[in-house]
TIKOL-980758 format. One record per residue: y, z, x of N, C-alpha, C in turn. Coordinates in steps of 0.1 Angstrom, whole numbers, plus 2048, in hexadecimal, padded with zeros to 3 digits. Layout:
# residues N
[[Y; Z; X]; [Y; Z; X]; [Y; Z; X]]
...
# end
This chain:
# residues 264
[[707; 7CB; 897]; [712; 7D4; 899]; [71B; 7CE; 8A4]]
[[72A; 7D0; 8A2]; [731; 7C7; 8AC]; [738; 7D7; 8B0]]
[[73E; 7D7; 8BE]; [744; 7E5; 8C5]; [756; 7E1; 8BC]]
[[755; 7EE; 8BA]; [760; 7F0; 8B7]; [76E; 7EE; 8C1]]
[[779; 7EA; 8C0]; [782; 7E5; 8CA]; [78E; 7EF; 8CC]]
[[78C; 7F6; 8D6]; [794; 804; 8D8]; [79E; 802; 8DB]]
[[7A8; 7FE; 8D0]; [7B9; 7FC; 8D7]; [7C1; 807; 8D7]]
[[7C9; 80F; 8DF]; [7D3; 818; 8E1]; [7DA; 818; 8D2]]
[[7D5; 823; 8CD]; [7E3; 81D; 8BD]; [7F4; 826; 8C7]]
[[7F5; 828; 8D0]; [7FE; 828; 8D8]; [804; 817; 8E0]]
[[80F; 818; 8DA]; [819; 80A; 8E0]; [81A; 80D; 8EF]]
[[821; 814; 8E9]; [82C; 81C; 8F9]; [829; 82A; 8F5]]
[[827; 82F; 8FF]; [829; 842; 8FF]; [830; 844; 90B]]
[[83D; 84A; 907]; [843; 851; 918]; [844; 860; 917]]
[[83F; 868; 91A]; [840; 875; 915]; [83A; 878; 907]]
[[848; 87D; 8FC]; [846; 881; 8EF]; [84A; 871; 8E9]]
[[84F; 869; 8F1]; [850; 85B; 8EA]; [848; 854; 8E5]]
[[846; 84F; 8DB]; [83A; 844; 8D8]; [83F; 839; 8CB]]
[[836; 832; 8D0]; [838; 825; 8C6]; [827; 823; 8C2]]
[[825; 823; 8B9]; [817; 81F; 8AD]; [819; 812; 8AB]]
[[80C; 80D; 8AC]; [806; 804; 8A7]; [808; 804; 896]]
[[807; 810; 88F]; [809; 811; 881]; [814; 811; 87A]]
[[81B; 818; 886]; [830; 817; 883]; [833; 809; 881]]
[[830; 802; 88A]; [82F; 7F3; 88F]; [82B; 7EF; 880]]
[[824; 7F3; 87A]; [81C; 7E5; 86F]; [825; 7E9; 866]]
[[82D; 7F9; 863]; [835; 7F8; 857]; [842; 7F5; 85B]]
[[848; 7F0; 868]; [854; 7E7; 86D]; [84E; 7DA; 867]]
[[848; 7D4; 86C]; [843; 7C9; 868]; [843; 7BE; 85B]]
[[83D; 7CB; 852]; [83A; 7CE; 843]; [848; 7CB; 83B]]
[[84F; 7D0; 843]; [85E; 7D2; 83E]; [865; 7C7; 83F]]
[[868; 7C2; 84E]; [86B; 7B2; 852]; [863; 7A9; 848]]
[[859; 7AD; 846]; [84F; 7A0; 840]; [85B; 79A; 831]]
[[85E; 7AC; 82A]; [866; 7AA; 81F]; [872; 7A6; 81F]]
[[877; 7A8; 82E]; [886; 7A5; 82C]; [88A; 790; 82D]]
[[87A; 78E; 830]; [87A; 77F; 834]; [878; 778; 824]]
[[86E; 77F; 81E]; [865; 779; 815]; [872; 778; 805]]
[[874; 783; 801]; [87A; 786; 7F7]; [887; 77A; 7F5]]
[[893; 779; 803]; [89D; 774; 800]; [89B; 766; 7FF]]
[[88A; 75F; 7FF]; [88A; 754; 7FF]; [883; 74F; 7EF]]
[[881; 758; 7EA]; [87A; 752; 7DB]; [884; 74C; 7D3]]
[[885; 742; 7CD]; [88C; 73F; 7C0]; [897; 749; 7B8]]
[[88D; 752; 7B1]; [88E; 75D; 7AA]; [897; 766; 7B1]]
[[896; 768; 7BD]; [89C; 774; 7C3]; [8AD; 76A; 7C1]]
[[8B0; 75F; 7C8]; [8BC; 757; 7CB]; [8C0; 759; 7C0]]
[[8BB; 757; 7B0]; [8C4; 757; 7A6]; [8CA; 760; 7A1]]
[[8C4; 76C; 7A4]; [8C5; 77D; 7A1]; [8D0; 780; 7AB]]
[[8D2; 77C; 7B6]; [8D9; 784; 7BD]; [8D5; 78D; 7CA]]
[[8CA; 788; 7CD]; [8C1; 790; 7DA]; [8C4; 788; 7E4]]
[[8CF; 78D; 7E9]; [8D3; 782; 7F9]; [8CE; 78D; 803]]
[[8CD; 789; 80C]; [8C6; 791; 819]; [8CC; 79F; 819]]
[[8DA; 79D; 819]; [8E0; 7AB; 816]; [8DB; 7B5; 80E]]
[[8DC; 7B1; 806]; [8D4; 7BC; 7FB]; [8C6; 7BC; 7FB]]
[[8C0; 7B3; 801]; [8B3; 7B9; 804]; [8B1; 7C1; 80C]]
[[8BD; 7C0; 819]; [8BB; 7CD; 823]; [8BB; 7D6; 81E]]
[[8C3; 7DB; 813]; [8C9; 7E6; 810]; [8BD; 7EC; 807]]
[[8B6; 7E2; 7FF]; [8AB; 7E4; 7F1]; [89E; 7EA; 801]]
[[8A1; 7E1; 809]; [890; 7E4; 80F]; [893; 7FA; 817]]
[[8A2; 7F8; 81D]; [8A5; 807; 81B]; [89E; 810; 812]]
[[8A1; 80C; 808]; [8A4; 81B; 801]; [890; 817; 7FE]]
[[888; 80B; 7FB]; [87C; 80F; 7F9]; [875; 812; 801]]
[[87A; 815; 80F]; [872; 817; 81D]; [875; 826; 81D]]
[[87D; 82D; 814]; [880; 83D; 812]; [878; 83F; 808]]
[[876; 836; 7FF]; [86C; 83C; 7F2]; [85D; 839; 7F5]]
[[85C; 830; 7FB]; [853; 82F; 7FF]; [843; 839; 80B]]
[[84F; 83C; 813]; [84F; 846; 81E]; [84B; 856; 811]]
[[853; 858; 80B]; [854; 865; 806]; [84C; 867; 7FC]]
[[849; 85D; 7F6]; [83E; 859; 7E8]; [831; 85A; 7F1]]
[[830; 856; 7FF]; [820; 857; 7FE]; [81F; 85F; 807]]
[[826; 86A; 809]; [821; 876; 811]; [81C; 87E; 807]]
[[827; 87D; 7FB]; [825; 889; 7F0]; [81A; 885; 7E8]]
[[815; 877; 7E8]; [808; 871; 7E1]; [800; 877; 7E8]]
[[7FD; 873; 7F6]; [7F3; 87A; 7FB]; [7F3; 885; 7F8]]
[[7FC; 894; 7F9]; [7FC; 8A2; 7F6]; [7F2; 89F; 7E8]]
[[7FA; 89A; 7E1]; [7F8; 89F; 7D5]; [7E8; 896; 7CF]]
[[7E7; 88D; 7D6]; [7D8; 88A; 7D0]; [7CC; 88A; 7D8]]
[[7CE; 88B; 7E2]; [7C3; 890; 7F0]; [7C5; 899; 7F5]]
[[7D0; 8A5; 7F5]; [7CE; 8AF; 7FB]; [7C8; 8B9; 7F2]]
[[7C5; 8B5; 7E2]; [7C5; 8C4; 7DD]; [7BE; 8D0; 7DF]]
[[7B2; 8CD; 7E9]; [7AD; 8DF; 7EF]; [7B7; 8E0; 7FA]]
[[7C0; 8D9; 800]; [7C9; 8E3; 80B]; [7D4; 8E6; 805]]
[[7D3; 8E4; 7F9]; [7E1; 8EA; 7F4]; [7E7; 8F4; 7F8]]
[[7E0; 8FE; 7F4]; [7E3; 90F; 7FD]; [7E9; 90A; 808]]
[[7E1; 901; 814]; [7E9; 907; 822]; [7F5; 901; 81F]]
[[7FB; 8F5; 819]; [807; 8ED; 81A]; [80D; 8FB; 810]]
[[80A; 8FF; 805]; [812; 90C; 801]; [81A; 915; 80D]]
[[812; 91E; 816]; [810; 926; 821]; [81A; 91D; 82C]]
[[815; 90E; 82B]; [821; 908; 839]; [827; 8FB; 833]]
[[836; 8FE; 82C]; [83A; 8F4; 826]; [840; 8E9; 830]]
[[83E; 8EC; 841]; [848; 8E0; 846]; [83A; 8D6; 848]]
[[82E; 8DA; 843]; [823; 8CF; 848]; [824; 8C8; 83E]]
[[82E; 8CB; 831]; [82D; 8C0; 827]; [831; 8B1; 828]]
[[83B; 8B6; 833]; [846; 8A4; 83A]; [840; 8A5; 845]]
[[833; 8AA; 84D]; [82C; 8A5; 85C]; [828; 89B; 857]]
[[831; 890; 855]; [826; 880; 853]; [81F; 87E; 861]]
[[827; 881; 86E]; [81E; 87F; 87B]; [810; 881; 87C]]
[[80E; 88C; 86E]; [800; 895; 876]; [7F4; 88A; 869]]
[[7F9; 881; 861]; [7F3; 875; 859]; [7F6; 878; 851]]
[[7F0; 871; 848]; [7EC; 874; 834]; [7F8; 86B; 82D]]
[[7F2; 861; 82A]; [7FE; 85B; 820]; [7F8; 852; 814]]
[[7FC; 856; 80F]; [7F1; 849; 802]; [7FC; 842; 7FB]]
[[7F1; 832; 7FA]; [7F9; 828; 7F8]; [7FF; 82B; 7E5]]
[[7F6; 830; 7DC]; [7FD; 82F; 7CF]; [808; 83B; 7D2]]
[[808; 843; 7D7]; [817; 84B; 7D9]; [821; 846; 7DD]]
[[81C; 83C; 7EB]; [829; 832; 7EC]; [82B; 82A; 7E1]]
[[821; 825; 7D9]; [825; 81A; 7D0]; [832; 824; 7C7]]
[[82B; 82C; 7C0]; [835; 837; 7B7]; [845; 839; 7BE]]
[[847; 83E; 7C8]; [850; 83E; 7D4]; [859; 834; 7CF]]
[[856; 828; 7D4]; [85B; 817; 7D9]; [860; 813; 7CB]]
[[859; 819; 7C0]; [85B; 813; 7B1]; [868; 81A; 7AC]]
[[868; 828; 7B1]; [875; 82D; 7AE]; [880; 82B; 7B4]]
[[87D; 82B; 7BF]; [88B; 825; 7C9]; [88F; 819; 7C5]]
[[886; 810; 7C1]; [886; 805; 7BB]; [895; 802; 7B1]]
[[88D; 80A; 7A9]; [893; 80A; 79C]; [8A2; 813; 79B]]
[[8A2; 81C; 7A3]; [8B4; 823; 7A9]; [8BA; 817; 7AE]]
[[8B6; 810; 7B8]; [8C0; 805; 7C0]; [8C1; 7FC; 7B7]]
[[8B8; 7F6; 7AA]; [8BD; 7F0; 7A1]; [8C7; 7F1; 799]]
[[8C8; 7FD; 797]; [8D1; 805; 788]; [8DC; 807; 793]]
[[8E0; 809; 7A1]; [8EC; 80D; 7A6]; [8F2; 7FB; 7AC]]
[[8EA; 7F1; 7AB]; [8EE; 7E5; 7B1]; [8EB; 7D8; 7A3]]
[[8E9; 7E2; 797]; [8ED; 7D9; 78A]; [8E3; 7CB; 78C]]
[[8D6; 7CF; 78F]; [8C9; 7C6; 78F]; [8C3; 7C8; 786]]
[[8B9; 7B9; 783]; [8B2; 7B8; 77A]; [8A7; 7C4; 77F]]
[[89E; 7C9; 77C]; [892; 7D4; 782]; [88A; 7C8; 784]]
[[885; 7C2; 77B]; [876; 7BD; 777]; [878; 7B0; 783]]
[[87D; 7AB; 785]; [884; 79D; 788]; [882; 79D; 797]]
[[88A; 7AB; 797]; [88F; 7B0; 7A8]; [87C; 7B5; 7AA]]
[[879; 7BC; 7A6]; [869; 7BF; 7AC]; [862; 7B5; 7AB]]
[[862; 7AC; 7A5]; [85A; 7A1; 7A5]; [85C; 797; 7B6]]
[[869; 796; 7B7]; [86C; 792; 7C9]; [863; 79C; 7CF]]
[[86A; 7A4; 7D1]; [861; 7AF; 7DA]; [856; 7B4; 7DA]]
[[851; 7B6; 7CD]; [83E; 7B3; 7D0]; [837; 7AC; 7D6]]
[[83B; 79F; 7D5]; [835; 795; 7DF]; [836; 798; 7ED]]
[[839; 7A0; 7ED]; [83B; 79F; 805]; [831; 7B0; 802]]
[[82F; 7B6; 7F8]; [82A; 7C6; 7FB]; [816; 7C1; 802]]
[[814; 7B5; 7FE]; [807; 7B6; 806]; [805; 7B5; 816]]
[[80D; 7AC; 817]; [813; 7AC; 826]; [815; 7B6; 82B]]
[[81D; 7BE; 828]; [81B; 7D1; 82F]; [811; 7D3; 82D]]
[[804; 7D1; 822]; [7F7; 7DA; 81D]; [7EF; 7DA; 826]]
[[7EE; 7CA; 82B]; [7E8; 7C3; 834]; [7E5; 7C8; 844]]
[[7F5; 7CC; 845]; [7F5; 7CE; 852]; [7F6; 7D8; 855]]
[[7F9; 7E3; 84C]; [7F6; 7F1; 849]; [7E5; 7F5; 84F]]
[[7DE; 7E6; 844]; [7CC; 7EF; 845]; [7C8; 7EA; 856]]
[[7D2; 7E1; 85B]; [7CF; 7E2; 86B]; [7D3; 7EB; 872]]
[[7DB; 7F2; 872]; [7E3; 7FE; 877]; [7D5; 808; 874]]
[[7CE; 809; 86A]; [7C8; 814; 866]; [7BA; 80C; 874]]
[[7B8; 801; 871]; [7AF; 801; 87B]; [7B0; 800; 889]]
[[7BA; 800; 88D]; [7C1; 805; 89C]; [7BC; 812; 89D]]
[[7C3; 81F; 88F]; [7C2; 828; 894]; [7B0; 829; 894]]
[[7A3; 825; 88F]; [79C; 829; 88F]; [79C; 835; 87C]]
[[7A4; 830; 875]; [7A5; 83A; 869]; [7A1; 830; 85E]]
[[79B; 839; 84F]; [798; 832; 849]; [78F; 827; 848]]
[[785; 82C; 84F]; [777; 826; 853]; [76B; 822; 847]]
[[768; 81B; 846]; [75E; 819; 83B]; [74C; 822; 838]]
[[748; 820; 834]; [739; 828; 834]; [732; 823; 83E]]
[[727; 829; 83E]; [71A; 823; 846]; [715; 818; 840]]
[[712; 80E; 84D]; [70E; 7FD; 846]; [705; 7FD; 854]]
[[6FD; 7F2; 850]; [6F4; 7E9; 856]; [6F9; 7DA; 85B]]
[[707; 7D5; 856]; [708; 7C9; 858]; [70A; 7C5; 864]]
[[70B; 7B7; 866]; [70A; 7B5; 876]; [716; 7BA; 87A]]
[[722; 7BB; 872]; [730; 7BB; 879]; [734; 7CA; 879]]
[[72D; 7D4; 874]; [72C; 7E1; 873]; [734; 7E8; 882]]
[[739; 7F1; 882]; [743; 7F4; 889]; [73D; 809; 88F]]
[[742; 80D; 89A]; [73C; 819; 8A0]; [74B; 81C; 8A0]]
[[752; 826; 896]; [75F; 82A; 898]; [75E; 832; 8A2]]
[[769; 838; 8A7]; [76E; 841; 8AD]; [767; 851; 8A7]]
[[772; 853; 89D]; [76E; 85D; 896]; [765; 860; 88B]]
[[75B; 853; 888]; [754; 850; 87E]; [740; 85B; 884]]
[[744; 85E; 88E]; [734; 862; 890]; [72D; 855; 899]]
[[722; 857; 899]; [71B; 84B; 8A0]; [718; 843; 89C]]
[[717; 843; 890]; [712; 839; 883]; [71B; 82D; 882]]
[[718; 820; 883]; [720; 816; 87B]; [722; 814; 86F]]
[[72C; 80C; 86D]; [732; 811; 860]; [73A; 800; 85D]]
[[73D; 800; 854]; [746; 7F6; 84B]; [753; 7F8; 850]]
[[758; 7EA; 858]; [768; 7EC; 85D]; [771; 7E7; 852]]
[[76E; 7F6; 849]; [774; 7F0; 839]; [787; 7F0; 83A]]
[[78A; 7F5; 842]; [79E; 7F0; 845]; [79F; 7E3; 843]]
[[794; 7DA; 84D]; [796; 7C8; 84D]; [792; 7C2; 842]]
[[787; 7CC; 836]; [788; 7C3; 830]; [796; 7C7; 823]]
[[79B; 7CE; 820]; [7A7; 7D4; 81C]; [7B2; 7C9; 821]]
[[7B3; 7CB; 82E]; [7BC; 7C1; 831]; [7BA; 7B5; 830]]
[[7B1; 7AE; 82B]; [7AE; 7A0; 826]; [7B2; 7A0; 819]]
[[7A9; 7A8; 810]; [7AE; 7AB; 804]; [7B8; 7AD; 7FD]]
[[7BC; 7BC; 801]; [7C7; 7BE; 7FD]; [7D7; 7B7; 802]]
[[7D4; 7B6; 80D]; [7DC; 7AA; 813]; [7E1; 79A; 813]]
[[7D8; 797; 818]; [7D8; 786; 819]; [7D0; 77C; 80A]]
[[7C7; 787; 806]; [7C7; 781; 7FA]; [7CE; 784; 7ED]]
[[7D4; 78D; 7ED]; [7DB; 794; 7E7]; [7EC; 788; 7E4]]
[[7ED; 78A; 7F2]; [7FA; 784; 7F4]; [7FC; 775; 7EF]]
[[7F2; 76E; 7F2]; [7EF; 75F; 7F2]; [7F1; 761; 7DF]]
[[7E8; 76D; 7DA]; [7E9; 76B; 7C6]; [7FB; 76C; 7C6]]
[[7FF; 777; 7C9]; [80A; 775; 7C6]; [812; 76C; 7C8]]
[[816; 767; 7D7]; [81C; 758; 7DD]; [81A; 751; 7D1]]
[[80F; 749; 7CD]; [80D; 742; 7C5]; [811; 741; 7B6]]
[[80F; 74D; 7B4]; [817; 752; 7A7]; [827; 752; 7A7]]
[[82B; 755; 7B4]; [83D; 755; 7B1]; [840; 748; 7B1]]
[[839; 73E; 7B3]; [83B; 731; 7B3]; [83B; 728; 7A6]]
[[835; 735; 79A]; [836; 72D; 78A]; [842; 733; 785]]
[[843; 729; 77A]; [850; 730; 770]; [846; 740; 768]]
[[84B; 749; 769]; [845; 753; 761]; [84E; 75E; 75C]]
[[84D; 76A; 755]; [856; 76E; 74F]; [856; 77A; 75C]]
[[861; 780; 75D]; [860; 78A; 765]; [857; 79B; 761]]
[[853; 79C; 76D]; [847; 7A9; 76E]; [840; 7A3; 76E]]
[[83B; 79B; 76F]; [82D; 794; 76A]; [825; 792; 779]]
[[830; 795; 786]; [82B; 797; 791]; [827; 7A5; 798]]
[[82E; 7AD; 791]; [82A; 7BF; 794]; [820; 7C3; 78C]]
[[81A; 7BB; 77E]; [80D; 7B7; 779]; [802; 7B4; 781]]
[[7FF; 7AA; 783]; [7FD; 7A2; 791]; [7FA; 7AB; 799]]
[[802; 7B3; 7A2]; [7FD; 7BD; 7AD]; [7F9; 7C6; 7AC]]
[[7FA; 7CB; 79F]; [7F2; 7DB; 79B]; [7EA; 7DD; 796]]
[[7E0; 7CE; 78F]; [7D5; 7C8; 788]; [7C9; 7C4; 798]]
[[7D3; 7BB; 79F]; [7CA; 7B7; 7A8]; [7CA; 7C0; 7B8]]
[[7D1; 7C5; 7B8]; [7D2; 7D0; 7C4]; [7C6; 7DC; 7C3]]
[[7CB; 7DD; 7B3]; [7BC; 7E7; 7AF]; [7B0; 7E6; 7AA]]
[[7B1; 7D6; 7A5]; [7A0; 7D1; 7AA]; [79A; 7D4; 7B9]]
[[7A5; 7CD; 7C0]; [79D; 7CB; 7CC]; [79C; 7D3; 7D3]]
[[7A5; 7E0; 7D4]; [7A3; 7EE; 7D7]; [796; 7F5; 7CF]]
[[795; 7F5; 7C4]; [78B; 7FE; 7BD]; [77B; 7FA; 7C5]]
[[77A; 7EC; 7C7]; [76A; 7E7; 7C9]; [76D; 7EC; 7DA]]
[[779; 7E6; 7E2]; [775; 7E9; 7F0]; [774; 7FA; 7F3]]
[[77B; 803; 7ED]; [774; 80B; 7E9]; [764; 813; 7EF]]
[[75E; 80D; 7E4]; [74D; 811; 7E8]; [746; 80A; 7F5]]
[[750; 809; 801]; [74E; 801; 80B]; [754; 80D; 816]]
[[75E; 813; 811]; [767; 81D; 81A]; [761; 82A; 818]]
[[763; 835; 824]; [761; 841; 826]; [768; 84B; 818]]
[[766; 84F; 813]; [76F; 85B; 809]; [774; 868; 813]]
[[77F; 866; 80D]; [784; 870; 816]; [780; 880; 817]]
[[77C; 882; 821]; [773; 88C; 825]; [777; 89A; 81D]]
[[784; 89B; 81A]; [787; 8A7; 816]; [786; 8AA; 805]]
[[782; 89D; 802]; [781; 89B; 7F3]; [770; 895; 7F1]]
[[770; 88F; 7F6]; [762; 888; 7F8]; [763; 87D; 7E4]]
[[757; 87E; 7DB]; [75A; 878; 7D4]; [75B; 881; 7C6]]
[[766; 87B; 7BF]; [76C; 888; 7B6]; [765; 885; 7A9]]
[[765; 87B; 7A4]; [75E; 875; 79B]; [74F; 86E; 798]]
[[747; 873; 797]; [739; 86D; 7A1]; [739; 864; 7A8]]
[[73A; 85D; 7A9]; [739; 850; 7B2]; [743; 84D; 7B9]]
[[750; 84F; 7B2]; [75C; 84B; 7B5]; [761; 856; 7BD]]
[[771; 850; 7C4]; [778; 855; 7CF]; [784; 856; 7C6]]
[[790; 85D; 7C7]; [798; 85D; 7C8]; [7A2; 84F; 7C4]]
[[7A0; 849; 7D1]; [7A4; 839; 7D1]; [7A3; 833; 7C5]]
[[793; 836; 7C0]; [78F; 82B; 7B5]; [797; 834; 7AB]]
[[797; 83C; 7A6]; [79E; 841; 798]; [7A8; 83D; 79A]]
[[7B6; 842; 79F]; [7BE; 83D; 7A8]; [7C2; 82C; 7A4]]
[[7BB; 823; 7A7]; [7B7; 816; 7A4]; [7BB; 817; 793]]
[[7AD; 818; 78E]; [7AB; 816; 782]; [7BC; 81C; 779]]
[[7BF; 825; 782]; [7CC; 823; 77A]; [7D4; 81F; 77C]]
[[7D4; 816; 786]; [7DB; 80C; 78A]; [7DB; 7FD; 782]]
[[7CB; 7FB; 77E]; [7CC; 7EE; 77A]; [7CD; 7F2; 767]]
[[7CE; 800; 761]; [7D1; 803; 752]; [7E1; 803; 756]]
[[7E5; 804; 761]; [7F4; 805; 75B]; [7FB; 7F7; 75C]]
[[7F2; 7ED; 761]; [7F1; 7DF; 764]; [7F5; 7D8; 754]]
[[7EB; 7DA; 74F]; [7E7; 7D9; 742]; [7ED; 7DD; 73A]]
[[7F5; 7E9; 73C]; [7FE; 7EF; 730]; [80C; 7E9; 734]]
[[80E; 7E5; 73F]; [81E; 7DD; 746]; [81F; 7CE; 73C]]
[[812; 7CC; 73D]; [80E; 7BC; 738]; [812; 7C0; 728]]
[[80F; 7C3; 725]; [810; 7CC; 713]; [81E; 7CC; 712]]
[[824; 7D1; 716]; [834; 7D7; 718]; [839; 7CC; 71B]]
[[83A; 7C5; 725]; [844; 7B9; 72A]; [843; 7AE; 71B]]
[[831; 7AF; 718]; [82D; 79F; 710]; [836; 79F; 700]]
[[838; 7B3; 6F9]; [840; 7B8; 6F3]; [84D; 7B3; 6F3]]
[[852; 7BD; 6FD]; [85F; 7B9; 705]; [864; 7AA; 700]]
[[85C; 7A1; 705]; [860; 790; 705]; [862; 78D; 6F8]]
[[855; 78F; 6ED]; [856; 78C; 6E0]; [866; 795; 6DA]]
[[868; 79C; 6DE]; [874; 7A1; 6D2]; [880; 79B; 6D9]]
[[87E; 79A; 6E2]; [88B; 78F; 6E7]; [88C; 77F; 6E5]]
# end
């Protein structure tokens, strides 16, 4: 067991002011895209100059934001439903937590797809830039989660096993780091590498919703289930169904695009 490393997820606090360590990784997340995207090939021929990336990373930092509050509502809160009935301003307390990542994905995909149709873009072409930089936020997202101490993995035995804050006395799997490996850095490195072949477009939003929810579904059975749901499915969490229909809609994109290409 290694001691867990108690960092302030407080930047700065002066009063009611504060700066997060977790605010911080989705600033970050964001810069990461505004660097990444205007430099691919694909993006320069389309029409993605920095400009309009500001503007595209805008409007998905609103869909995004608002997609995974209402994800979380709507797919982990459903025994508190009632109380968010009874108190509808706790539905936008993102301060008080709860955000899930496939709500943001849903969010980010539609905002997506409006800034396309109002700035006369390719959809498939344009997501395909900007997928590639979403691991880089994922990444540094599942560090923020381990700042705060959230999102903690099961009980383990390994040597690197971790004594959370809020986890009880037990060590446990500092399953955020491995997320942020995963879903992050190795994630990112598949896609990098892939924007670098000739390929037909989508074939990289394929790509991240195949392999984001492989690597989500297994790390998974390594993480805590969230306490208020615990596991819905025998075995499974949330997350993992969640997944799995991530990587069938993976599959059905691949179907449709490989369609799509033949009749053209």
């Amino acid at each position: 067991m290694i001691p867990y490393p108690h960092i302030d997820p407080d930047i700065v606090a002066v009063g009611p002011f504060r700066i997060r360590w977790y605010g911080l990784m989705y600033v970050l997340g964001f810069l990461a895209a505004y660097g990444l995207v205007p430099r691919q090939i694909k993006a320069r021929r389309i029409g993605l100059s920095r400009e309009v990336v500001q503007d595209l990373i805008l409007y998905l930092a609103v869909g995004l934001v608002v997609g995974a509050r209402f994800g979380y509502l709507l797919f982990y809160q459903v025994p508190n439903w009632g109380f968010y009935l009874k108190h509808p301003l706790e539905i936008i307390a993102t301060w008080h937590g709860g955000m899930s990542f496939h709500g943001g994905l849903v969010g980010a995909v539609l905002a997506g797809w409006i800034f396309c149709r109002r700035r006369d873009l390719p959809f498939w072409a344009t997501a395909d830039c900007v997928i590639v930089a979403a691991p880089v936020g994922l990444g540094l997202g599942r560090l923020g989660n381990f700042i705060n101490g959230e999102l903690f993995g099961r009980p383990a035995q390994v040597p690197w096993a971790m004594v959370f804050p809020d986890g009880g006395p037990v060590a446990r799997h500092p399953s955020q780091l491995y997320e942020a490996f995963f879903e992050g850095l190795v994630l990112f490195t598949i896609l990098w590498v892939l924007s670098r072949k000739d390929r037909r477009d989508g074939l990289l939003v394929v790509a991240f919703l195949f392999f984001y929810g492989l690597f989500r579904f297994f790390l998974e059975y390594f993480r805590e289930p969230d306490p208020q749901l615990g596991f819905v499915m025998g075995p499974l969490t949330m997350g993992q169904l969640l997944c799995v229909a991530m990587m069938a809609a993976a599959v059905a994109l691949y179907g449709y695009l490989s369609r799509k290409r033949r009749k053209t």
